[in-house]
N, C-alpha and C positions, 0 to 999 in steps of 0.2 A: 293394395300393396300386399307383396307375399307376406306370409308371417315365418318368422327363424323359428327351429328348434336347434338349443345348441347341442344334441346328444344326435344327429340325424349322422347313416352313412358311414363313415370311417373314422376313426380316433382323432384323424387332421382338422377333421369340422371343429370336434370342440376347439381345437385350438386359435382356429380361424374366424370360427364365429362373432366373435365381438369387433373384428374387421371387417366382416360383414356388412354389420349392425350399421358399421360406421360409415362403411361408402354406400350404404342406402342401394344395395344392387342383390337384386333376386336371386336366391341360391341354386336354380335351373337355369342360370345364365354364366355358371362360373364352374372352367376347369378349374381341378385343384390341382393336376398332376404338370401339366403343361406351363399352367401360368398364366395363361389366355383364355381371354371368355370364349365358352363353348356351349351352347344348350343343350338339355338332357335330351336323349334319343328322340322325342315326338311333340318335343317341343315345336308348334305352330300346328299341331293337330288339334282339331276342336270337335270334341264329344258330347251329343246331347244325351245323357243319363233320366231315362224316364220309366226310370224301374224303382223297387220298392222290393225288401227283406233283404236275400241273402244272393244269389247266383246273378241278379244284372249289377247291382251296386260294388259288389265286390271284381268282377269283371272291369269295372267303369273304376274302381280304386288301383287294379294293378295298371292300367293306362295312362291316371292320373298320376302314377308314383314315378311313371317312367317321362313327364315331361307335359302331358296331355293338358291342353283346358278342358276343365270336364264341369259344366255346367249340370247340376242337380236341378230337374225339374219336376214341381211337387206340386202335389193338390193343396190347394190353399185353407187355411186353420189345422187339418190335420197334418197334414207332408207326408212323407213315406211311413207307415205303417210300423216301420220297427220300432220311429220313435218314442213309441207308445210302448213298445214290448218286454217284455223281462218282467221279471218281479222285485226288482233292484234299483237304486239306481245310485249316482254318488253324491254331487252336490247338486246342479242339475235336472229339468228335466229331460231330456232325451236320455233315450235308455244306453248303457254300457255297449248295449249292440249295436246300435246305431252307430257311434262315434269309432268303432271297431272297423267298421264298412265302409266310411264314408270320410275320410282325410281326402286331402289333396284338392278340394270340389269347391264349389260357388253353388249358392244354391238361389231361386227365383221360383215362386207360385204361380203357376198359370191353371185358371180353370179350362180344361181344353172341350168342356162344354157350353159355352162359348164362344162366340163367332170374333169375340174383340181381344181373347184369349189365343184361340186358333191364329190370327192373324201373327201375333206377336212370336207364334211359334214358329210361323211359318216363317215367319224373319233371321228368325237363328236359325232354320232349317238350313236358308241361302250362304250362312257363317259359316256350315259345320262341314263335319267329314264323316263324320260315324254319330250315327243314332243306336241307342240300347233299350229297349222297351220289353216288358217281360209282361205282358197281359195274356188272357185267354185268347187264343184264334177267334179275330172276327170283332173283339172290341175295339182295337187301332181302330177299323174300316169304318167303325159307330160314329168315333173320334174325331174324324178326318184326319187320322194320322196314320192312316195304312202306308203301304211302301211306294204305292203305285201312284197314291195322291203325292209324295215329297218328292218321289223320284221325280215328276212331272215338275216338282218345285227347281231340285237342283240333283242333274242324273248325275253326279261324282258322288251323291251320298252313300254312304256303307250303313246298310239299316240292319242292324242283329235282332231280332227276335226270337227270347229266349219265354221256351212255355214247359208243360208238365210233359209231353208228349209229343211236341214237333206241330207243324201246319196241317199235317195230313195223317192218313191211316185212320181207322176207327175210333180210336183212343184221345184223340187230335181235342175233341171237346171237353173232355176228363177235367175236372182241378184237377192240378196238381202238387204236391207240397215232397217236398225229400223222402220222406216215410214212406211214401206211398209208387215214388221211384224207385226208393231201396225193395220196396217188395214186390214188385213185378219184375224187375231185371232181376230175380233172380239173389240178389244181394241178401237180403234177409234171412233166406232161406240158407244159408252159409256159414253163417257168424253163429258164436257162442259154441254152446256142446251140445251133442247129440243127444236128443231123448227131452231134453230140457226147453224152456220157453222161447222161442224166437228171440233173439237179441240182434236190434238192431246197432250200426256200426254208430257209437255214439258222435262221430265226426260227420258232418253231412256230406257225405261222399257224392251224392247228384246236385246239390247245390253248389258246390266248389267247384265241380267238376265239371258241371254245365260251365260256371264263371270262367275258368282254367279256358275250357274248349272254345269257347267263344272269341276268348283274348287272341287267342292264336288264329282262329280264324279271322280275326279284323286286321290283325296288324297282315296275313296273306292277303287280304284281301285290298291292305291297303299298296303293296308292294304291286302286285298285281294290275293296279290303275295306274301305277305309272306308266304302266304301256299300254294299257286298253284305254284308260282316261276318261273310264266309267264305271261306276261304282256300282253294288249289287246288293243281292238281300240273303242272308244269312240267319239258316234255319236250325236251330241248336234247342236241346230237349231234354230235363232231369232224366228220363227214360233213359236215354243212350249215351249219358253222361254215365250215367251204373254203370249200364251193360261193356259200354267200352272199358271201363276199369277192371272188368271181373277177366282180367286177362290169362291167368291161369285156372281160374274155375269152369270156364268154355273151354279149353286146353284139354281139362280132366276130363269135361262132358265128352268131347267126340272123341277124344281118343280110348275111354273108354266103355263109353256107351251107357254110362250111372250119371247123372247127376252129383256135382258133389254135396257132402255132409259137411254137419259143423266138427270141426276138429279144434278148437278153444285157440293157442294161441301157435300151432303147430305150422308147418308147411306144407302144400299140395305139393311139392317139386323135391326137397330134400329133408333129409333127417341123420342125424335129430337137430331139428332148430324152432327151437321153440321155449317153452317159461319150464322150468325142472325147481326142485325143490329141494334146496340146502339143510342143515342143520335147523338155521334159526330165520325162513323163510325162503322166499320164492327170486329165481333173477333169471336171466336168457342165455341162452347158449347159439349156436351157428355152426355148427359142421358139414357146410354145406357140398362140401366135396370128399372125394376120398381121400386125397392129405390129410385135410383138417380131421378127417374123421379118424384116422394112425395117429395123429398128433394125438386128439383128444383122451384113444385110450391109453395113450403111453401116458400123459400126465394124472390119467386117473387110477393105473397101476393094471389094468386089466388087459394089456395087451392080447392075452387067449382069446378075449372074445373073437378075435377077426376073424377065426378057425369056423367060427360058428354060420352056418350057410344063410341062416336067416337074416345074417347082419353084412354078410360079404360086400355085398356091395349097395350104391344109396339106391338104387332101384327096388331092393329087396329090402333095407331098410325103411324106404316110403311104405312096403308092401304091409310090412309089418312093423311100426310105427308104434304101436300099442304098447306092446308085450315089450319092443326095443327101450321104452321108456321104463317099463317095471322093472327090466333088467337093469339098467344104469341107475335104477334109484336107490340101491342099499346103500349103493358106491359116494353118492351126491349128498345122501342125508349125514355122511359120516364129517363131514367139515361148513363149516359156514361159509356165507355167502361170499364175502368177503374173501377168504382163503382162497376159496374156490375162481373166481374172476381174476383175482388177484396172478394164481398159477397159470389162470386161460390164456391171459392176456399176453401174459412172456411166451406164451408158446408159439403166440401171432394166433389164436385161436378166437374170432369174435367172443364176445361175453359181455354182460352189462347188468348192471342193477334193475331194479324195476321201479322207477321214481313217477310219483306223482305230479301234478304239472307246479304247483308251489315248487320243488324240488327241479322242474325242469328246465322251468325257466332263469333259475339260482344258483345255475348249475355254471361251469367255469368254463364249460364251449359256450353255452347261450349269452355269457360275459363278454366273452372272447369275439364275437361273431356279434355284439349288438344288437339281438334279439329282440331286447327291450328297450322300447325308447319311451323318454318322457315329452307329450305332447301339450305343449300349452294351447290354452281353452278360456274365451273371454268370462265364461262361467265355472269351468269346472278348475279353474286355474291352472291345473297341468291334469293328465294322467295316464295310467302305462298303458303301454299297445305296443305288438307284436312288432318287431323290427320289419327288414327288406329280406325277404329270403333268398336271393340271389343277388353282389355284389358286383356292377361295374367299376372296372379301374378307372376307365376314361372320364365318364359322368358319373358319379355315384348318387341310387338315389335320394331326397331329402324330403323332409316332413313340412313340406313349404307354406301349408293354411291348415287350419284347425277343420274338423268337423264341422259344415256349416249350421249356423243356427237358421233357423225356419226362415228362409226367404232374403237371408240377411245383404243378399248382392243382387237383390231386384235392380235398384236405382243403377247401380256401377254397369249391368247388362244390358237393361233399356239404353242404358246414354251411349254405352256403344253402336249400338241398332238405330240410335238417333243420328250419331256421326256419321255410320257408312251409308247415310241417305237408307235405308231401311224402316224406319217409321217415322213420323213427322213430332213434331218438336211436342204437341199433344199426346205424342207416345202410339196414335190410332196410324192404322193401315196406311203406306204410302199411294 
């Protein structure tokens, strides 16, 4: 049975929630807006999750939040790798990270080394719709869980394979880990200041990103078979998960023939928009056009500068960016932070504080917007996790199972596989 969270989706949940509770009916089966049961968008879609850290599970979380069964399938004693990882943990042991990744899921141990394991997978293979496995090129095929062998099982399946580097090309065999995609695409090389130590983008931008790419290629993929009414294999790769986000630093490269540099928190495209330094600390600006940039100097009293050629306009401002900073900073350090956002703001001038994330998520949008939800946990009794970043009206969606414990929906997944005539009442191959 689902599990409720009363804080999921929109301020109506809490209200509703304990009518819920009480008609005993799954919160991805219930419009709130209509009146009428409706299921969440991918409701009757079934995912098999046989990935582990960050870019397949969290791929297999945004599917699961929108409706999906998303079966977590785990090597047995250990399970997924993260839930060992961090150096933290709360009450619990599965790590913080783990429970971060992995909402919405059912999870079962199969050893897929193993022929009476293999079989059992093969069973849910005939279930499913989309498989997500994030191994090295060529371990699936070790497996028997390559594309070619499930395809054979059941050709509607949508098989994503997400790796360091993609199926092919020379690199194809490489580990690979985020770090090591942020520095070959180019990413690494980019971030921080110039002169100074590499800094990578503390956000893992090719494991997200991979996850991100992938999602959207399964649900195309799955639209897709509605008219073909055969499903395909889907090649996705931390590498080009960077490279495609570095959308304005390839931009710079050919159009101007340099590689870019790190420029700390600045912009390849306009200026000035980036962290400037007040009185009594640092906060952001955005003048990203030439309005805003007339705005800007009228409320900082310097209107003359515009006269000045090097600042005329934001292309000449990007040119000279540096020196455009030294100039506006007698001006910024004369009032505090506050003052300053304060005056920005009324002018319709972006501007913001610079808040840490205790601060960000504390903050009266991330209230406002649900950001943080409290998820109850047979172990950890509840704990916070990131809200829905994007908001459906129609289905909204909800925090319906906790984080699986290791294996904890073997029984409940075999007995289905037992139902649909798929393994025998022994649980072995039919």
């Amino acid at each position: 049975m689902d599990t409720y969270c009363v804080n999921a989706g929109f301020p109506l949940l809490n209200a509703i929630s304990k009518v819920v509770k009480q008609a005993v009916t799954p919160l991805n089966k219930i419009d709130f807006w209509g009146g009428k049961v409706m299921a969440l968008p991918l409701a009757g879609i079934r995912v098999l999750d046989i990935s582990q850290v960050m870019a397949g599970p969290f791929c297999c979380m945004l599917l699961a939040d929108m409706g999906a069964d998303v079966i977590k399938i785990e090597p047995p004693e250990t399970g997924d790798s993260t839930r060992q990882s961090m150096g933290f943990r709360l009450k619990g042991s599965d790590s913080p990270g783990f429970l971060a990744l992995n909402r919405n899921k059912r999870s079962i141990t199969l050893n897929l080394k193993t022929d009476a394991d293999r079989q059992k997978l093969y069973a849910l293979v005939k279930t499913a719709d989309v498989l997500v496995e994030n191994a090295r090129p060529g371990v699936a095929g070790r497996l028997g869980m390559d594309y070619d062998t499930l395809r054979a099982i059941n050709p509607r399946l949508i098989y994503a394979s997400i790796s360091g580097f993609g199926q092919t090309g020379p690199w194809s065999q490489r580990p690979g880990f985020d770090l090591i995609a942020q520095a070959v695409s180019g990413v690494l090389s980019s971030n921080g200041f110039e002169g100074m130590e590499p800094a990578k983008n503390s956000i893992p931008v090719a494991d997200l990103g991979a996850g991100l790419f992938t999602s959207y290629a399964i649900l195309s993929a799955v639209i897709g078979r509605q008219v073909s009414g055969e499903g395909q294999f889907i090649d996705s790769s931390l590498f080009e998960a960077a490279l495609s986000l570095s959308v304005w630093e390839t931009t710079e490269l050919w159009g101007t023939g340099k590689s870019p540099v790190p420029i700390g928190s600045a912009n390849r495209m306009s200026a000035p928009y980036q962290a400037v330094e007040a009185s009594d600390g640092w906060f952001v600006i955005g003048a990203a056009n030439q309005g805003l940039w007339l705005k800007l100097l009228e409320v900082m009293g310097i209107e003359e500068l515009q006269q000045d050629e090097r600042f005329a306009t934001n292309a000449a401002r990007v040119a000279n960016r540096i020196v455009l900073i030294e100039t506006l900073a007698p001006t910024f350090s004369s009032k505090s932070r506050e003052e300053w956002i304060t005056a920005l703001q009324e002018a319709g001038i972006p501007a913001a504080p610079i808040l840490d994330y205790g601060e960000a998520v504390e903050s009266e949008q991330a209230v406002a917007r649900e950001m943080v939800q409290m998820v109850p946990h047979p172990v950890e009794g509840e704990f916070r996790a990131l809200g829905f970043p994007v908001k459906l009206s129609g289905t909204p969606q909800q925090i319906r199972r906790h984080p699986p414990l290791l294996n904890e929906h073997e029984d409940e997944i075999l007995a289905e596989l037992v139902e649909k005539g798929l393994l025998s009442r022994d649980r072995g191959a039919v």
